[in-house]
PDB file with one MODEL, atoms N, CA, C and O in Angstrom:
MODEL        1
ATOM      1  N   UNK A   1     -15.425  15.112  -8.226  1.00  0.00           N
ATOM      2  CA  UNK A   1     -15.042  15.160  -6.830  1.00  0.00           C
ATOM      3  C   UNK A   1     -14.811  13.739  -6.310  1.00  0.00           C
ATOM      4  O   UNK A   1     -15.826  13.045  -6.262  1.00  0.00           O
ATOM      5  N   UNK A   2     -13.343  13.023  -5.799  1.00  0.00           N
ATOM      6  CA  UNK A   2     -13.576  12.082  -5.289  1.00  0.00           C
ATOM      7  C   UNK A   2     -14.062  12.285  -3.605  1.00  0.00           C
ATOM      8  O   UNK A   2     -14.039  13.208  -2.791  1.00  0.00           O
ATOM      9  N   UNK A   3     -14.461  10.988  -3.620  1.00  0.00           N
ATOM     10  CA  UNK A   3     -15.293  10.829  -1.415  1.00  0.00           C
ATOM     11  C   UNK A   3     -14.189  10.121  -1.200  1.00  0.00           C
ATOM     12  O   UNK A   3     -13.247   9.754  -1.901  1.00  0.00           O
ATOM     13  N   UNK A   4     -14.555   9.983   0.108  1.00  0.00           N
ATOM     14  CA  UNK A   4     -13.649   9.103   0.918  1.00  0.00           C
ATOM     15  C   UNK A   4     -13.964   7.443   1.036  1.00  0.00           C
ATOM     16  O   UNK A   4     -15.019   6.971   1.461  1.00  0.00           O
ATOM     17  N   UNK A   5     -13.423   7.085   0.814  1.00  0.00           N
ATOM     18  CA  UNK A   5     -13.572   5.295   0.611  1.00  0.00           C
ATOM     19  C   UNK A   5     -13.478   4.717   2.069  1.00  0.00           C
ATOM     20  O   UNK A   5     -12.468   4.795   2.769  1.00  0.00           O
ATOM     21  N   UNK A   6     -14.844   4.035   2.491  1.00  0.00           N
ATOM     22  CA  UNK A   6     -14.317   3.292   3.501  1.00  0.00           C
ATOM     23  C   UNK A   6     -13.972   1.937   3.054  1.00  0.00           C
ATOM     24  O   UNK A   6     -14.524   1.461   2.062  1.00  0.00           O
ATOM     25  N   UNK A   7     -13.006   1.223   3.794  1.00  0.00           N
ATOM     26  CA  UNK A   7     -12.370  -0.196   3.359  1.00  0.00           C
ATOM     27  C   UNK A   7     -11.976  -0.906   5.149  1.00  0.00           C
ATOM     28  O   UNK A   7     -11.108  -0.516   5.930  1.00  0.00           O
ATOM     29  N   UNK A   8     -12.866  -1.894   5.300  1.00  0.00           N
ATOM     30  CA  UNK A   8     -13.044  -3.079   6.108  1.00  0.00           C
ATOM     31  C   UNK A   8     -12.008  -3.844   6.224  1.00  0.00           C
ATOM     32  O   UNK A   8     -11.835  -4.539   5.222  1.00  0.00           O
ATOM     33  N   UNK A   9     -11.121  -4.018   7.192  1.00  0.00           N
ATOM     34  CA  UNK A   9     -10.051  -4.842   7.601  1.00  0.00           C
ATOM     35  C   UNK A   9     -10.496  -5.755   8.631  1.00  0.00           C
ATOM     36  O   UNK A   9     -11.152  -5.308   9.572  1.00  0.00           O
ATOM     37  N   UNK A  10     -10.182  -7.119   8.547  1.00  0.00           N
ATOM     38  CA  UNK A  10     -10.624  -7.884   9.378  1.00  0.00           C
ATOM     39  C   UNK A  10      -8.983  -8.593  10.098  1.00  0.00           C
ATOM     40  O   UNK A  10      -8.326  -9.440   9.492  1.00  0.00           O
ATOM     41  N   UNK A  11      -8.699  -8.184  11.068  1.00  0.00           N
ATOM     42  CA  UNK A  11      -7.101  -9.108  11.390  1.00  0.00           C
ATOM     43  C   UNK A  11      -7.474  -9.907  13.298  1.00  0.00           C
ATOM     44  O   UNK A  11      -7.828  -9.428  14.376  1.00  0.00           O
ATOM     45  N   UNK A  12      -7.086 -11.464  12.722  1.00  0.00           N
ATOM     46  CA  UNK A  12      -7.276 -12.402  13.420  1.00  0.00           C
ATOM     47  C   UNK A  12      -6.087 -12.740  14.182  1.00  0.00           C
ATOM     48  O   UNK A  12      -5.153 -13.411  13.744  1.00  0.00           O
ATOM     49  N   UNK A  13      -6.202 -12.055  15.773  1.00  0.00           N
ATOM     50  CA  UNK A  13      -5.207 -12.861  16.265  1.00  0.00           C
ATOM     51  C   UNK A  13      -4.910 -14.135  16.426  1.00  0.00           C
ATOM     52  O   UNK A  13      -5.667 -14.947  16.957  1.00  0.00           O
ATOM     53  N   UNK A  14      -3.569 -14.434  15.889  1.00  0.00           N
ATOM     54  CA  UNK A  14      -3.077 -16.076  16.204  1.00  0.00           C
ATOM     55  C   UNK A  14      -2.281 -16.448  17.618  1.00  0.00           C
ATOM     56  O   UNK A  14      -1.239 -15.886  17.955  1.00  0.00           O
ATOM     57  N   UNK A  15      -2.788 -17.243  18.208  1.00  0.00           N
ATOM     58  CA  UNK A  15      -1.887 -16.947  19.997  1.00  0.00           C
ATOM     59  C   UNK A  15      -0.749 -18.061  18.942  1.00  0.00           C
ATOM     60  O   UNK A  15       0.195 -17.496  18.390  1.00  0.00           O
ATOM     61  N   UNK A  16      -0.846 -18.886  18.832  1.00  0.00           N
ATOM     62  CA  UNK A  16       0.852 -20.215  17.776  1.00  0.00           C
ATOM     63  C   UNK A  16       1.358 -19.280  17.906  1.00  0.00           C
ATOM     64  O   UNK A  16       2.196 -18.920  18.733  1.00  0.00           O
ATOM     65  N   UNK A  17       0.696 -18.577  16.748  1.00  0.00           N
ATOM     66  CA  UNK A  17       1.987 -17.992  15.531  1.00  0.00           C
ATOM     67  C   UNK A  17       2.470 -16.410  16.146  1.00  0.00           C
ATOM     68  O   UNK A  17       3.454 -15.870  15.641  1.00  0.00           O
ATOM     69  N   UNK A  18       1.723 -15.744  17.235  1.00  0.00           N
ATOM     70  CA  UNK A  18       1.619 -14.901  17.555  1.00  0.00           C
ATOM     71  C   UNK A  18       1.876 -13.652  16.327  1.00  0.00           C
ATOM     72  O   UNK A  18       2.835 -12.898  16.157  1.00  0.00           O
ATOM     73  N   UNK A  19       0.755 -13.782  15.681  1.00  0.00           N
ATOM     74  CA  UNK A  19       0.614 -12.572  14.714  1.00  0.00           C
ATOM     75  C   UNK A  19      -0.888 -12.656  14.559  1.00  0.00           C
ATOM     76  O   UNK A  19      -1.725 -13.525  14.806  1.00  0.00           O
ATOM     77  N   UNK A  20      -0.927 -11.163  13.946  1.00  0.00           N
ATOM     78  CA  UNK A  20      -2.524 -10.601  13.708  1.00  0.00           C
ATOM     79  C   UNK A  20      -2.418 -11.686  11.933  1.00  0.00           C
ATOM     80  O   UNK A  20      -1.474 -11.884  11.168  1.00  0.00           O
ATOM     81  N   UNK A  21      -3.451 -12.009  11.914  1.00  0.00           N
ATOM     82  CA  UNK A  21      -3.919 -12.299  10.167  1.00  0.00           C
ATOM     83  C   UNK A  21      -4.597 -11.459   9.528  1.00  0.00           C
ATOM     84  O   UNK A  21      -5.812 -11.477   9.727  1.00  0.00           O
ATOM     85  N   UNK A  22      -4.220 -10.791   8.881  1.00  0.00           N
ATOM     86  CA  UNK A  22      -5.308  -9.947   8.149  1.00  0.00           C
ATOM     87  C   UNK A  22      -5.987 -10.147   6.914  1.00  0.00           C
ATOM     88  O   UNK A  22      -5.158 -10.590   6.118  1.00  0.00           O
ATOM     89  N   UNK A  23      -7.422  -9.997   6.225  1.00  0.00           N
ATOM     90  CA  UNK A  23      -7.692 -10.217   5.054  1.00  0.00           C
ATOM     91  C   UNK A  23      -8.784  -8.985   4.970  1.00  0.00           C
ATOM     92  O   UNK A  23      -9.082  -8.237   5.902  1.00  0.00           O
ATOM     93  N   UNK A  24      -9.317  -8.955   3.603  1.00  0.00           N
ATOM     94  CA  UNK A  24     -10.675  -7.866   3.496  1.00  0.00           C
ATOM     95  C   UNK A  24     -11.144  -8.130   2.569  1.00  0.00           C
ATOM     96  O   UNK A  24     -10.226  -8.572   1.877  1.00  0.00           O
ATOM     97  N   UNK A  25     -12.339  -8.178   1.836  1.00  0.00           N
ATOM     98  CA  UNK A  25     -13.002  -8.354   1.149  1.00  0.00           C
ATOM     99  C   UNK A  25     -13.641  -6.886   0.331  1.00  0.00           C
ATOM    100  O   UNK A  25     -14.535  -6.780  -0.509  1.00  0.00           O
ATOM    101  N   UNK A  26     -13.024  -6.163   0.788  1.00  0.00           N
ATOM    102  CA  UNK A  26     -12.931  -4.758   0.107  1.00  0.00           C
ATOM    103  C   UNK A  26     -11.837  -4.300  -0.685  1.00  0.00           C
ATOM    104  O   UNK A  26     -11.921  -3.436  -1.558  1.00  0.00           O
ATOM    105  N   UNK A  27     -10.281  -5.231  -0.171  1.00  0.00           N
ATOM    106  CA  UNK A  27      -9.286  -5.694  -0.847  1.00  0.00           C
ATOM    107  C   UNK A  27      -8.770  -6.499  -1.680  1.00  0.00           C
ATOM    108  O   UNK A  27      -7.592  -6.742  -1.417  1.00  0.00           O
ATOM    109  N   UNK A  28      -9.258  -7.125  -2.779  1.00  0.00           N
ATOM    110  CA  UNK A  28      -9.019  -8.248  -3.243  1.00  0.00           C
ATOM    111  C   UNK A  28      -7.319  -8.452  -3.442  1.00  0.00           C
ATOM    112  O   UNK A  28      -6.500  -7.741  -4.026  1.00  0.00           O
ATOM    113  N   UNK A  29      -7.177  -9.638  -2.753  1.00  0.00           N
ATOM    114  CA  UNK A  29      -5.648  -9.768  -2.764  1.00  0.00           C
ATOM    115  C   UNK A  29      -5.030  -9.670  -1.384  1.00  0.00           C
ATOM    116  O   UNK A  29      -4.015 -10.262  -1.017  1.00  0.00           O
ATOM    117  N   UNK A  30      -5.697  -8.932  -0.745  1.00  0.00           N
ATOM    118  CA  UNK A  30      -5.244  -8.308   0.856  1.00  0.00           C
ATOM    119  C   UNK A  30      -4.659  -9.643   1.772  1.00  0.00           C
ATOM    120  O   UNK A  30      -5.577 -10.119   2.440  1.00  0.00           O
ATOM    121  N   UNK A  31      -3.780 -10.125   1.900  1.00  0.00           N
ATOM    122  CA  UNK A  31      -3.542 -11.102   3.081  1.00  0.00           C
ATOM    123  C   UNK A  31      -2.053 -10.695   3.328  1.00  0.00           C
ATOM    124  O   UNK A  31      -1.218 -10.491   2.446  1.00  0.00           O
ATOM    125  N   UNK A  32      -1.835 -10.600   4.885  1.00  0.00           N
ATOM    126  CA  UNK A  32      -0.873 -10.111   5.574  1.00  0.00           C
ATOM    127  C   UNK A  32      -0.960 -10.232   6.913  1.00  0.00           C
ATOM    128  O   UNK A  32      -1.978 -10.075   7.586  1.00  0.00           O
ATOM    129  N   UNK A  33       0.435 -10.595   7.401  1.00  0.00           N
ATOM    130  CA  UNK A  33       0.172 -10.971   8.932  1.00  0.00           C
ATOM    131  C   UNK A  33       1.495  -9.258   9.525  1.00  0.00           C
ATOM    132  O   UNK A  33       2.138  -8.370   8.966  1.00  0.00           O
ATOM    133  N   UNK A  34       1.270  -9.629  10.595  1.00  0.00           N
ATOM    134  CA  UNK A  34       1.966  -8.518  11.178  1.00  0.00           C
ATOM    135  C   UNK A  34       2.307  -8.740  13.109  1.00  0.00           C
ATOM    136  O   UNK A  34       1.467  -9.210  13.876  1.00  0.00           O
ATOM    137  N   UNK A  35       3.303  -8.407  13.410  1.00  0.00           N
ATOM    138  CA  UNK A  35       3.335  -9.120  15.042  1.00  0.00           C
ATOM    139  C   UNK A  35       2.559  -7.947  16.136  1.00  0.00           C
ATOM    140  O   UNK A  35       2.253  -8.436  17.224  1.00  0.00           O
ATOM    141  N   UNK A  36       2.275  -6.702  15.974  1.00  0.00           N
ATOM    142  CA  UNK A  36       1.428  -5.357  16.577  1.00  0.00           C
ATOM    143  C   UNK A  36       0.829  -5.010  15.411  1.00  0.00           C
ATOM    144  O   UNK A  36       1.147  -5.093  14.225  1.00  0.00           O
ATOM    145  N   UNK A  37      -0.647  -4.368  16.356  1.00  0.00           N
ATOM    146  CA  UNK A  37      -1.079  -2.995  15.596  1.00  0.00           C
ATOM    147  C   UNK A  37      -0.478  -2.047  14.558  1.00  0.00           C
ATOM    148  O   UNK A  37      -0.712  -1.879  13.361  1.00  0.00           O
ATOM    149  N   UNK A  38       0.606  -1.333  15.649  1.00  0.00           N
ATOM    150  CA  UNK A  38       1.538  -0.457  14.512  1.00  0.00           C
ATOM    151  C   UNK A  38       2.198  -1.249  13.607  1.00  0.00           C
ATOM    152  O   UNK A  38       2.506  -0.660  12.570  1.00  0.00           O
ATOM    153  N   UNK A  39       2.435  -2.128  13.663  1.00  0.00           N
ATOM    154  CA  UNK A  39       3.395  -2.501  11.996  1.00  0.00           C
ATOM    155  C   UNK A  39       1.937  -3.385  10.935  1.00  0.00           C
ATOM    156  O   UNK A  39       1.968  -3.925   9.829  1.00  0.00           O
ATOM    157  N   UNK A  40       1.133  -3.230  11.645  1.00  0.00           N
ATOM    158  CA  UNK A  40      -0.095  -3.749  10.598  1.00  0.00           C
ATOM    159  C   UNK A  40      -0.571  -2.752  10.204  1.00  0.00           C
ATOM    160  O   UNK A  40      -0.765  -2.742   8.988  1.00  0.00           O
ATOM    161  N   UNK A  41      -0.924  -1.655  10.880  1.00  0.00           N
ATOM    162  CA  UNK A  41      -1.080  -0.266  10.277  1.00  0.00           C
ATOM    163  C   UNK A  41       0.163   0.226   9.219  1.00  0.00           C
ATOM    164  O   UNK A  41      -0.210   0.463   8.070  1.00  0.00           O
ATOM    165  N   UNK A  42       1.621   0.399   9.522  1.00  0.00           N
ATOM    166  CA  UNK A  42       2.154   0.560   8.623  1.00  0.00           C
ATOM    167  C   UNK A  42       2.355  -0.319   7.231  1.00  0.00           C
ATOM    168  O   UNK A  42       2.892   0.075   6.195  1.00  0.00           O
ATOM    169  N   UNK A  43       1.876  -1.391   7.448  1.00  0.00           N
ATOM    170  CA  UNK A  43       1.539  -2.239   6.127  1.00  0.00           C
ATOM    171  C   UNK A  43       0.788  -1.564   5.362  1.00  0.00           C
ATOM    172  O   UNK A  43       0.984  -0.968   4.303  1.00  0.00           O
ATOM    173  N   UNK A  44      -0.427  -1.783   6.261  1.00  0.00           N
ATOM    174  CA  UNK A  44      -1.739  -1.407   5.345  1.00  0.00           C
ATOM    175  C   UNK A  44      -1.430  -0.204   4.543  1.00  0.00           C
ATOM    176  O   UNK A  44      -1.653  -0.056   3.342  1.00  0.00           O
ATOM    177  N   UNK A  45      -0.785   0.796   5.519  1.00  0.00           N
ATOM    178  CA  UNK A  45      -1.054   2.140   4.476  1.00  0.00           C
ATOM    179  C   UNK A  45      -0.131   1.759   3.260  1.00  0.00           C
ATOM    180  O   UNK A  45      -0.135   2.621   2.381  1.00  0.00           O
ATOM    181  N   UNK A  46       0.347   1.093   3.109  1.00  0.00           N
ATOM    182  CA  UNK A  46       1.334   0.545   1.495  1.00  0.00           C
ATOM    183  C   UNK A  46       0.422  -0.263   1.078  1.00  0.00           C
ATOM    184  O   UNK A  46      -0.087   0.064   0.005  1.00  0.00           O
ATOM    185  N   UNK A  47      -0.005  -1.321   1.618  1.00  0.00           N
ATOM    186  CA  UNK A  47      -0.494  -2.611   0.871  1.00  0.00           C
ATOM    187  C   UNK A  47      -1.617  -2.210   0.146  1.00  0.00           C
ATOM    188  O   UNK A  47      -1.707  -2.664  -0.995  1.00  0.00           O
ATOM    189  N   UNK A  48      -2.706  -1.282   0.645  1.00  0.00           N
ATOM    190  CA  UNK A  48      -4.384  -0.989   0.290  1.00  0.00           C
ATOM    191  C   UNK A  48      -3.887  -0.190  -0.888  1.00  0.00           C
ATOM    192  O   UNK A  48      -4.373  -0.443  -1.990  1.00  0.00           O
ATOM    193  N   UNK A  49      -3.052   0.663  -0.780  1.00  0.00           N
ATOM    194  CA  UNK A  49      -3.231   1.300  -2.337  1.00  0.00           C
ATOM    195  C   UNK A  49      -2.700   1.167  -3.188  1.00  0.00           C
ATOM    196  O   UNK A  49      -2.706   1.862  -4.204  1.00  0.00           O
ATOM    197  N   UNK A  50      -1.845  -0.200  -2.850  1.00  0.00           N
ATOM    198  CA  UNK A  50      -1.079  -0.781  -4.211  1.00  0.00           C
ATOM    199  C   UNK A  50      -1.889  -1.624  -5.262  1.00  0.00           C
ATOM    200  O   UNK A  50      -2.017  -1.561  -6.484  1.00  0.00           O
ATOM    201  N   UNK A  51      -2.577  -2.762  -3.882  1.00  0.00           N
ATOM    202  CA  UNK A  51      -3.088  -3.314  -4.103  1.00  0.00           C
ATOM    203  C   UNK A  51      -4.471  -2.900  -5.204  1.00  0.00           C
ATOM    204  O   UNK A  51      -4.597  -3.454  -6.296  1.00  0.00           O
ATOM    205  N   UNK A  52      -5.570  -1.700  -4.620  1.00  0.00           N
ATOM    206  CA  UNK A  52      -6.486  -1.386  -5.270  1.00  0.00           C
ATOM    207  C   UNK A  52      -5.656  -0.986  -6.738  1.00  0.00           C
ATOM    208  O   UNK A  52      -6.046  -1.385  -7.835  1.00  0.00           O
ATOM    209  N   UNK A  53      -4.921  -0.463  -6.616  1.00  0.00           N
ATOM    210  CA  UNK A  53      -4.304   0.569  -7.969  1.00  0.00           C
ATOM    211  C   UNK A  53      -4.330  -1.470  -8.914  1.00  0.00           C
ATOM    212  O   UNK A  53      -5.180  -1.902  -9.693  1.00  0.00           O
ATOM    213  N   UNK A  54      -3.254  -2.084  -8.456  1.00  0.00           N
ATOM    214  CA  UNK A  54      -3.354  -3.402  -9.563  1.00  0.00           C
ATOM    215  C   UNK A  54      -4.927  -3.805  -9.776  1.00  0.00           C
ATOM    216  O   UNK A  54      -5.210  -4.059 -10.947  1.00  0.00           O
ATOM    217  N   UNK A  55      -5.950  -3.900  -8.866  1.00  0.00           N
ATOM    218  CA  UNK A  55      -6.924  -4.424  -9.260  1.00  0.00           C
ATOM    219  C   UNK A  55      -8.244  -3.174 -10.085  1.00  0.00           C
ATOM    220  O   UNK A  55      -9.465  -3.181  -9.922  1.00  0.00           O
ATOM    221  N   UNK A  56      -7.428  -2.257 -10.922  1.00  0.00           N
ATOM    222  CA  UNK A  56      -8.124  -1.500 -11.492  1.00  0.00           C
ATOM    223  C   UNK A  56      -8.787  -0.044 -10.719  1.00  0.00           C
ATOM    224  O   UNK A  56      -9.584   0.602 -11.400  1.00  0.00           O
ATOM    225  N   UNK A  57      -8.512   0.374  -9.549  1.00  0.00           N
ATOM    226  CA  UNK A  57      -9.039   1.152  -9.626  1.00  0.00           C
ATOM    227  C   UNK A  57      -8.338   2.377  -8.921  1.00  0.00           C
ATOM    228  O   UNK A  57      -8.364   2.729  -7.741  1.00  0.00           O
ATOM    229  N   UNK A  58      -7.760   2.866  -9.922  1.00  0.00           N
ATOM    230  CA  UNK A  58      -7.338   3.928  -9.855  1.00  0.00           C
ATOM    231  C   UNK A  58      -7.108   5.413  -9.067  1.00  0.00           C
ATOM    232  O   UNK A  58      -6.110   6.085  -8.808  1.00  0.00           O
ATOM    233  N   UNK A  59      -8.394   5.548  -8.852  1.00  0.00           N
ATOM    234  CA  UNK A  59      -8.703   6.840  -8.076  1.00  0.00           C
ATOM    235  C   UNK A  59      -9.478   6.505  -7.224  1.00  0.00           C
ATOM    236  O   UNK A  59     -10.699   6.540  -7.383  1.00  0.00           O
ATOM    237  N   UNK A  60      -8.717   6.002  -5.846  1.00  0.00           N
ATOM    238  CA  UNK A  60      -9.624   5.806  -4.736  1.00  0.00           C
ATOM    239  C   UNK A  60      -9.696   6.957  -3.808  1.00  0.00           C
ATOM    240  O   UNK A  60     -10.371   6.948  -2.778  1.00  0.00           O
ATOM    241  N   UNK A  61      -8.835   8.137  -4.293  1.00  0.00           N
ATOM    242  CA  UNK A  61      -9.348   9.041  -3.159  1.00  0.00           C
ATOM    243  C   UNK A  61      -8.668   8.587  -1.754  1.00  0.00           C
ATOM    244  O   UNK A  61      -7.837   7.707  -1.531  1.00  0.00           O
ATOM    245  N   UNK A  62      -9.433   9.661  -0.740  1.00  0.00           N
ATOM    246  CA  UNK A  62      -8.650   9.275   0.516  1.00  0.00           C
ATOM    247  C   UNK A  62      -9.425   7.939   0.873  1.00  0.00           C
ATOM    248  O   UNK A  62     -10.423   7.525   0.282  1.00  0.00           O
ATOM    249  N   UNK A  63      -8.705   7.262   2.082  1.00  0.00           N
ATOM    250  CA  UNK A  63      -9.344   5.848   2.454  1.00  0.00           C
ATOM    251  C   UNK A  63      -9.482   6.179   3.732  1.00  0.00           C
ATOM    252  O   UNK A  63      -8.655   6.898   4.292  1.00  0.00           O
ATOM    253  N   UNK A  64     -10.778   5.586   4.477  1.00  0.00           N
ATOM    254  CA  UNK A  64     -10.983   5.421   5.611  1.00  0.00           C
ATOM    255  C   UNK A  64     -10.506   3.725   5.571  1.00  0.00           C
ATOM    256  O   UNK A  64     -10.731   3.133   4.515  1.00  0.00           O
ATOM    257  N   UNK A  65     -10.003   3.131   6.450  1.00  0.00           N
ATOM    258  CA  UNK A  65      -9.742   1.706   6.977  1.00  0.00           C
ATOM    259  C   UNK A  65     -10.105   1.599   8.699  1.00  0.00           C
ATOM    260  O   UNK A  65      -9.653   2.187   9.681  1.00  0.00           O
ATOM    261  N   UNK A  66     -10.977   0.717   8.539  1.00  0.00           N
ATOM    262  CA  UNK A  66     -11.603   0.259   9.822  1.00  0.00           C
ATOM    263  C   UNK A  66     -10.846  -0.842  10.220  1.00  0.00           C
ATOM    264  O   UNK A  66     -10.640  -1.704   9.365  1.00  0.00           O
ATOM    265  N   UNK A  67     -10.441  -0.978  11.213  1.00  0.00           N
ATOM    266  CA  UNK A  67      -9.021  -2.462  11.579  1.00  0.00           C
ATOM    267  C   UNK A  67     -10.195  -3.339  12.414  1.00  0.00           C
ATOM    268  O   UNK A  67     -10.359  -2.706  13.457  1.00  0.00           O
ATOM    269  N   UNK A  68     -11.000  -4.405  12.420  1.00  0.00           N
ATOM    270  CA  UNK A  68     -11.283  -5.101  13.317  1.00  0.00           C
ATOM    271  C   UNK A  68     -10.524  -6.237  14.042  1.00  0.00           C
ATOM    272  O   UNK A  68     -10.126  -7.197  13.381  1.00  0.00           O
ATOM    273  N   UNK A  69     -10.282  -6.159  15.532  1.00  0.00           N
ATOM    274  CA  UNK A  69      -9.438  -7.071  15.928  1.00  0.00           C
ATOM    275  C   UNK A  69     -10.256  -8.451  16.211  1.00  0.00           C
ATOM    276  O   UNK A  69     -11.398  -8.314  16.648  1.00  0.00           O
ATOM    277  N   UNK A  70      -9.973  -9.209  16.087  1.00  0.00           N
ATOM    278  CA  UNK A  70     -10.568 -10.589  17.009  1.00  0.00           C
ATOM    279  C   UNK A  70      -9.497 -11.165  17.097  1.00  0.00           C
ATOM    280  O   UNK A  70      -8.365 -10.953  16.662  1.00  0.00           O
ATOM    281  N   UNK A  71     -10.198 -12.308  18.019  1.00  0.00           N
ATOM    282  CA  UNK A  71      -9.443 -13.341  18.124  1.00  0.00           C
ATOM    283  C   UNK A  71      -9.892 -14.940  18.732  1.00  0.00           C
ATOM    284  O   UNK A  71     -11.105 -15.073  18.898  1.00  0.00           O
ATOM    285  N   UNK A  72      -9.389 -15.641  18.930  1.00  0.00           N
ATOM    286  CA  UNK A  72     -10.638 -17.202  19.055  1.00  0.00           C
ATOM    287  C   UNK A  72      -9.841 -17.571  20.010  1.00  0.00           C
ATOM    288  O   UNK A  72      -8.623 -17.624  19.840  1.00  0.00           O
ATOM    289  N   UNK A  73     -10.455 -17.888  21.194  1.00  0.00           N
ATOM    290  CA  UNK A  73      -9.994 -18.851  22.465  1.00  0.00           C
ATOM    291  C   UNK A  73     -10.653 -20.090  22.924  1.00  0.00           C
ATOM    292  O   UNK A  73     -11.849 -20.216  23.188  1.00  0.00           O
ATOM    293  N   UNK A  74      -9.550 -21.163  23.000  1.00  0.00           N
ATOM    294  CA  UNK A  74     -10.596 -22.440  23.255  1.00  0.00           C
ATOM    295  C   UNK A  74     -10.606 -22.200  24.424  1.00  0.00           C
ATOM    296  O   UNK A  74      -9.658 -21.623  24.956  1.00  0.00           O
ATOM    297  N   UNK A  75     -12.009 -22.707  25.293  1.00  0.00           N
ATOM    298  CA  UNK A  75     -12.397 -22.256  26.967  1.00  0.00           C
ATOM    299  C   UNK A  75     -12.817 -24.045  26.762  1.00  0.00           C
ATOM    300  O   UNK A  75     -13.498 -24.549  25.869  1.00  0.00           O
ATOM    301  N   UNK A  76     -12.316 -24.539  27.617  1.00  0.00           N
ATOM    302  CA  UNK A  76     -12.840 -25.910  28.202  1.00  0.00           C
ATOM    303  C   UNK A  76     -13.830 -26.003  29.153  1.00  0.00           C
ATOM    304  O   UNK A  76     -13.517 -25.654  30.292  1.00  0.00           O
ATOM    305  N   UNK A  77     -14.904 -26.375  28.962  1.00  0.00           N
ATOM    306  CA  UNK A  77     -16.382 -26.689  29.625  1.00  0.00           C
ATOM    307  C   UNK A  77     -16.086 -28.079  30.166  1.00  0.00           C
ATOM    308  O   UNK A  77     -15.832 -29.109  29.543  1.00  0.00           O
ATOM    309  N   UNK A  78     -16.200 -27.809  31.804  1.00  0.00           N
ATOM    310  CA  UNK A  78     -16.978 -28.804  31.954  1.00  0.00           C
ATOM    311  C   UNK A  78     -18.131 -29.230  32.848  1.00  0.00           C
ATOM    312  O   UNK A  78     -18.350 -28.600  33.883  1.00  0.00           O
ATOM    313  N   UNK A  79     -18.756 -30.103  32.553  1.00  0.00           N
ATOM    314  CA  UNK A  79     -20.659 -30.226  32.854  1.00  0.00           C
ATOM    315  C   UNK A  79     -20.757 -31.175  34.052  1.00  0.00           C
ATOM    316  O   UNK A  79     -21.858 -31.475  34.513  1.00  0.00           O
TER     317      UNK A  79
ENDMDL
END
């Protein structure tokens, strides 16, 4: 019986470059930028199971993917 695989997406908004960065550590290989949500979602669903299939593993079953957004803002303090 395969389970369902969860797999951890981490995508970093860039205000420059204005794109999400994405990487995972559940993905080896995973790096991809994308300018929205929806076209990072339509990545992923290509990229995650190509990707796992080259790095050996075959039968992943269905995938859960968790998308975490962030993003980093410099805020100027002053005292």
């Amino acid at each position: 019986m395969v389970t369902e695989k969860r797999i951890s997406v981490f995508a970093e908004w860039d205000p420059e470059a204005e794109v999400f960065s994405v990487t995972s550590e559940d993905v080896p290989g995973l790096v991809t930028e994308a300018r929205n949500s929806e076209i990072l979602v339509e990545k992923l669903r290509i990229i995650i199971p190509e990707l796992l299939e080259l790095n050996g593993n075959q039968d992943h079953g269905d995938l859960c993917v968790e998308i975490f957004y962030t993003t980093v803002e410099k805020v100027n303090v002053y005292v």
